[in-house]
Residue frames relative to the residue before (quaternion, step in Angstrom):
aa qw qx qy qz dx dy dz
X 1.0000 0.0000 0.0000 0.0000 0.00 0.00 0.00
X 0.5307 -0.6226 0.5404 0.1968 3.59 -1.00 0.79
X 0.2964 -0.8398 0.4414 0.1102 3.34 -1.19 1.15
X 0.7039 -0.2656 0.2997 0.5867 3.58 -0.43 -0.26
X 0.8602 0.3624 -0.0780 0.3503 2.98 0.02 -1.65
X 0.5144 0.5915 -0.3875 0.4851 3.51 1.54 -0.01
X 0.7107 0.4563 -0.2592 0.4685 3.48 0.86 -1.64
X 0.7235 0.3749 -0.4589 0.3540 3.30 0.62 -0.80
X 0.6257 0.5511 -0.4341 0.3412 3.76 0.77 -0.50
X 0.5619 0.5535 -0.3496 0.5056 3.58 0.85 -0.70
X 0.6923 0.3548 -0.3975 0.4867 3.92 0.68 -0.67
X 0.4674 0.5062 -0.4647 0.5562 3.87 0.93 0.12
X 0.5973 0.4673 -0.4868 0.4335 3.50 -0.02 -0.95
X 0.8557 0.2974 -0.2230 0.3600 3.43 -0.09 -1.84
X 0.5881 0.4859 -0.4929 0.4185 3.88 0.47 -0.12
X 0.8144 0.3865 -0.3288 0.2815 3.10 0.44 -1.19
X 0.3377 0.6968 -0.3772 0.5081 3.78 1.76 -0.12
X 0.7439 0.3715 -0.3696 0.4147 3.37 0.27 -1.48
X 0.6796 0.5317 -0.3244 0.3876 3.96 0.74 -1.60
X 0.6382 0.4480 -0.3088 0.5447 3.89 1.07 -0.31
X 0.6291 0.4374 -0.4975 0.4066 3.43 0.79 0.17
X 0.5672 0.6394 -0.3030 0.4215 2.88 1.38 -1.42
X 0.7990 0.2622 -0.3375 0.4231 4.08 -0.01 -0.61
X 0.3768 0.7978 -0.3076 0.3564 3.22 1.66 -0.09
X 0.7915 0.2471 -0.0858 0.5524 3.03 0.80 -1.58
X 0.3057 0.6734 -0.4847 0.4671 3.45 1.39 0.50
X 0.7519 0.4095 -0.1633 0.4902 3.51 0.21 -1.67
X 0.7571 0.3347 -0.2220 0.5153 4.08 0.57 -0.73
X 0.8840 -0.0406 -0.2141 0.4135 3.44 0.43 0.31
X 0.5470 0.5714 -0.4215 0.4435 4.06 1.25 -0.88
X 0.6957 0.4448 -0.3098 0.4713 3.73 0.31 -0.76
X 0.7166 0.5369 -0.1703 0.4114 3.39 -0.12 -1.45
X 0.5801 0.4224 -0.2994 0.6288 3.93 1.58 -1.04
X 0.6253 0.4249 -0.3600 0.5467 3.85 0.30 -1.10
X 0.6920 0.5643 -0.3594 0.2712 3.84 -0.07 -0.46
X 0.5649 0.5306 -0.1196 0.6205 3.26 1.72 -0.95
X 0.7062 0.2752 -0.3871 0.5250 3.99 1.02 -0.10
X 0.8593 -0.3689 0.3172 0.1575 2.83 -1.59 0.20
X 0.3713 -0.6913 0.2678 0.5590 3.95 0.15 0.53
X 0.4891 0.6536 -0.4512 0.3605 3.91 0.84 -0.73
X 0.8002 0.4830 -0.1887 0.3013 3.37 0.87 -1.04
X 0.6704 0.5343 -0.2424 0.4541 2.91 1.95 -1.27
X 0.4317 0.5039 -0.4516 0.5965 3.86 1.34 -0.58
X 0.7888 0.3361 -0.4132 0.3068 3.64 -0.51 -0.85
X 0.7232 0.4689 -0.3042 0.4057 3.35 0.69 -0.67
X 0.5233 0.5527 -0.4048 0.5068 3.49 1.49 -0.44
X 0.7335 0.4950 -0.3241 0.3345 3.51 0.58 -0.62
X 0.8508 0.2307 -0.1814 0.4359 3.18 0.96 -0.64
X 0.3842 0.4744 -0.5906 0.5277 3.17 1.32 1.46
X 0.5855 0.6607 -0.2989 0.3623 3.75 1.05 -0.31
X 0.4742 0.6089 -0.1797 0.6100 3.16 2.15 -0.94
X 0.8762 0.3377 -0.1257 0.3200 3.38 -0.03 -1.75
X 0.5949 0.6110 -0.3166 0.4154 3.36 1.52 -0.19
X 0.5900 0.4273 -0.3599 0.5829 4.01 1.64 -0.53
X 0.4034 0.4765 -0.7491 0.2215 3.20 -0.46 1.79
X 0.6654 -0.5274 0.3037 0.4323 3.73 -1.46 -0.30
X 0.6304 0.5089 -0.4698 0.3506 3.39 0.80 0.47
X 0.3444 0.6075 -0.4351 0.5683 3.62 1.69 0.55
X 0.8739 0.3635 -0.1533 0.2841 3.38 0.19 -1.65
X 0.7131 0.3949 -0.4351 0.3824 2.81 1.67 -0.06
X 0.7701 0.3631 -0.3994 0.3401 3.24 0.59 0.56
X 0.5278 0.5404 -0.4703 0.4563 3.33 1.14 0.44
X 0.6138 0.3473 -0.3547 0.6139 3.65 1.37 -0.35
X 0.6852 0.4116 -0.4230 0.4268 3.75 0.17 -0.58
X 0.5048 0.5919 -0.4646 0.4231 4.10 0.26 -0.45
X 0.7988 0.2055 -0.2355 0.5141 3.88 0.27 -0.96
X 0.8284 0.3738 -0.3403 0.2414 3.23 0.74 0.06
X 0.4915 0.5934 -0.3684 0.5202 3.01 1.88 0.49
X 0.5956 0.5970 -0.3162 0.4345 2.72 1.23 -0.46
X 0.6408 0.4537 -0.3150 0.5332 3.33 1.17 -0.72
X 0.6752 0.4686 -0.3601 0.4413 3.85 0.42 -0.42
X 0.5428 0.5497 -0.3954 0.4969 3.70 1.43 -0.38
X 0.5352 0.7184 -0.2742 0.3497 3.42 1.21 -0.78
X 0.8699 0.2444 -0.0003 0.4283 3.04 0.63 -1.52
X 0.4771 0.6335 -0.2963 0.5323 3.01 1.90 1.06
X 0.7316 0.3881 -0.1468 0.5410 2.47 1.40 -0.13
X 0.4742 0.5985 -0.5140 0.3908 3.93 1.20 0.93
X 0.4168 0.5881 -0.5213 0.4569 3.53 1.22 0.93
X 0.7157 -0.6563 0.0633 0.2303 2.89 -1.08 1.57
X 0.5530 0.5869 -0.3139 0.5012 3.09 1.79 -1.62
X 0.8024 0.4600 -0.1770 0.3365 3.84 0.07 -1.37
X 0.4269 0.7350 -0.4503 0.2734 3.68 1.51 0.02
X 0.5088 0.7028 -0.3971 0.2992 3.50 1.16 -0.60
X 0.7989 0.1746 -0.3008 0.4907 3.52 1.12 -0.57
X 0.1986 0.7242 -0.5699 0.3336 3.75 0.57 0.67
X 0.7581 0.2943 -0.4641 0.3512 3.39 -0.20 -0.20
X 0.3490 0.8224 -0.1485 0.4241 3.40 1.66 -0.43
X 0.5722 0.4748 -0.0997 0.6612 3.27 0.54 -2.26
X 0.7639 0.5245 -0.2458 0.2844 3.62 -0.08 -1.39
X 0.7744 0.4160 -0.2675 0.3947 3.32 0.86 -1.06
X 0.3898 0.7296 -0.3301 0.4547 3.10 2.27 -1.27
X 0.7594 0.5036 -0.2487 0.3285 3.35 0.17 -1.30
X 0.7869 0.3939 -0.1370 0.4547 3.42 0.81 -1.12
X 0.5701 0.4282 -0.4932 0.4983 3.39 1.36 -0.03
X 0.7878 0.4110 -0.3471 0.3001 3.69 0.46 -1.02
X 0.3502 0.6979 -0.3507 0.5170 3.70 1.85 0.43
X 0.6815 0.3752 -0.3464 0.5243 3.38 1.28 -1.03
X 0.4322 0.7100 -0.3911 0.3951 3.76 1.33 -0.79
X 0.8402 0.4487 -0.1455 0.2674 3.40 0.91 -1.48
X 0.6256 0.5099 -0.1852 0.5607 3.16 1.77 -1.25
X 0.5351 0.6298 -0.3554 0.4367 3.91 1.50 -0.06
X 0.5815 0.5512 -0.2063 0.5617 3.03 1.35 -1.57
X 0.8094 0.3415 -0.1019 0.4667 3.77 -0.17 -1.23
X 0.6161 0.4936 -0.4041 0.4620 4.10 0.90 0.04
X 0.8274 0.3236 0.1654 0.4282 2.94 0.95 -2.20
X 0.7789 0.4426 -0.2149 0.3887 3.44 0.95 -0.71
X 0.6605 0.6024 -0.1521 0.4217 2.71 1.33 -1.52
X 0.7219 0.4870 -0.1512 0.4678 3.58 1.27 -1.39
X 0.2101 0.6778 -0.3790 0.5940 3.23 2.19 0.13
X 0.8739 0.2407 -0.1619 0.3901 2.96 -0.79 -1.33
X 0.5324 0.5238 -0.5211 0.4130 3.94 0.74 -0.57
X 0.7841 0.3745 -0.2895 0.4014 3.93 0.25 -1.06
X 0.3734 0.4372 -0.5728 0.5842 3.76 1.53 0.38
X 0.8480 0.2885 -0.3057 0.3230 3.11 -0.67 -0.38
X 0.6698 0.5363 -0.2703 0.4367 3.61 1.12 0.05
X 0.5908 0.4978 -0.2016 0.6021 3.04 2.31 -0.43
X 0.8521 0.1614 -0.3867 0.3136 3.29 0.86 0.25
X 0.5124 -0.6016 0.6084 0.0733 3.14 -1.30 1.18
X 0.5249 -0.6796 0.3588 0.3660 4.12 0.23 0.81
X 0.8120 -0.2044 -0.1112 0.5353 3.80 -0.68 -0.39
X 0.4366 0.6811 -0.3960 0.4343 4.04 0.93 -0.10
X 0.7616 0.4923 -0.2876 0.3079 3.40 1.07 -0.71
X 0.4768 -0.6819 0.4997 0.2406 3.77 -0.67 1.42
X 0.4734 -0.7317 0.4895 0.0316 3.49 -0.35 1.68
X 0.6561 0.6301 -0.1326 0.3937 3.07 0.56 -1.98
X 0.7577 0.4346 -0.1476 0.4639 3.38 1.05 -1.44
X 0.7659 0.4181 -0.2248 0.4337 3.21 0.67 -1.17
X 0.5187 0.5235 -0.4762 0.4798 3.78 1.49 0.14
X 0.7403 0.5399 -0.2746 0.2917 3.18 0.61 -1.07
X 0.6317 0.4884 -0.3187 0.5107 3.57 1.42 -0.35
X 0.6730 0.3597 -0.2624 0.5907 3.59 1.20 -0.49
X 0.5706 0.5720 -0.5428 0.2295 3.93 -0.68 -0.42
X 0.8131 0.3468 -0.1675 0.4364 3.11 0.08 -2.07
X 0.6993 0.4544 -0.3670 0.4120 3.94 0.53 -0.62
X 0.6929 0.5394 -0.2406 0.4137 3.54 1.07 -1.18
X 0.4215 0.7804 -0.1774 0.4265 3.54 2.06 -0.58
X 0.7547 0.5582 0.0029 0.3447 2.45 0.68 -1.98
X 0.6140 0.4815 -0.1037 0.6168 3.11 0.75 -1.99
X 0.5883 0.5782 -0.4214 0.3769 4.07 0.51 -0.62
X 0.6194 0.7280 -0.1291 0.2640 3.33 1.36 -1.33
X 0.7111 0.4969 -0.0640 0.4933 2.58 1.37 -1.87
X 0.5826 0.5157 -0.3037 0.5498 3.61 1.20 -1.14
X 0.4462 0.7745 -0.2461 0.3747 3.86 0.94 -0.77
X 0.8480 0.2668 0.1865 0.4183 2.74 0.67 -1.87
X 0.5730 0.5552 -0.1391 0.5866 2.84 1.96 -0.60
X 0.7423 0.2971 -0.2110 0.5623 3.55 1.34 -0.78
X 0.5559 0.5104 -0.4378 0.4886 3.64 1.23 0.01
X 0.3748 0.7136 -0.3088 0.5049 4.20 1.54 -0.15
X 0.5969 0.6976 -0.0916 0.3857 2.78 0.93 -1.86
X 0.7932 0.3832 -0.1360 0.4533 3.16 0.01 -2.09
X 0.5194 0.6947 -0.4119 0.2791 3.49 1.38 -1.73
X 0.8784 0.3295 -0.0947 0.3330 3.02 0.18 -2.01
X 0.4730 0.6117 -0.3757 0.5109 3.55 1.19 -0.39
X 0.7786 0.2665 -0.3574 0.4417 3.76 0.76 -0.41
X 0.6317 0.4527 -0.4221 0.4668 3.88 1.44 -0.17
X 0.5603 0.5390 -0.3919 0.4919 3.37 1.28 0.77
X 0.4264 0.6722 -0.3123 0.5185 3.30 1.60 -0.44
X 0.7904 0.3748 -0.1376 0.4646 3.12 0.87 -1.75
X 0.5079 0.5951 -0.3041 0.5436 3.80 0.89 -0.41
X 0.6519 0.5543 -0.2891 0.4293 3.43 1.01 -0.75
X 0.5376 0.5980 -0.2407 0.5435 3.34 1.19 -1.68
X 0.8109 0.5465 -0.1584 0.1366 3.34 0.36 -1.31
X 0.5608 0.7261 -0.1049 0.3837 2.66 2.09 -1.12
């Protein structure tokens, strides 16, 4: 029978997998496609992927990844299960950086898309050029930060097994 501290790690594993695909496939194909239209298109299409993305199968795993991850953490400062703690630990603190990226940098991104535009009156041209390359960027890092994440959350997974 599975323990606490198994299920809850294994639900880290799988959120934080899904939320690293998710900016994943941001960076390899949602951007990189929007980049190739036109600016009318790329604001519009930013916006209503900005819409369609606040539902609860986002939140739960962009919020549930750092915090399972944290709770997998502190299940693991018992003596047998310490082997994957440093693991849990890093898991945690990369997909934390995943979060405070999202919510500092992205998120306030997307508020001033959507405050910059003003329907057909709005200057496209402009309002791409202040958002792409920074909002891009910063994507990268969360990217890369939540794919860190997943890494160590699964060589804790395995440390776990091991233990």
């Amino acid at each position: 029978m599975a323990t606490l501290s198994q299920i809850v790690l294994i639900a880290a594993v799988i959120t934080a997998g899904l939320i690293a695909g998710l900016f994943y496939a941001y960076t390899c194909s949602v951007m990189p496609g929007l980049g190739r239209a036109d600016a009318r298109t790329y604001v519009t299409g930013m916006r209503e992927i900005n819409i369609a993305i606040l539902n609860g199968w986002f939140a739960l795993s962009f919020g549930g990844a750092p915090l399972l991850a944290a709770a997998a953490a502190a299940l693991h400062f018992k003596a047998e299960l310490r082997p994957a703690l440093p693991w849990l630990i890093a898991g945690f603190a990369l997909l934390l950086v995943m979060l405070i990226v999202t919510m500092a940098i992205n998120v306030p991104l997307n508020n001033a898309l959507e405050a910059g535009f003003d329907g057909d009156s709005t200057d496209f041209e402009a309002l791409r050029a202040k958002f792409e390359g920074v909002w891009e960027r910063w994507n990268l890092v969360r990217t890369l930060a939540a794919i860190g994440g997943f890494g160590a959350l699964v060589g804790g997974l395995i440390a776990h097994v091991r233990a």
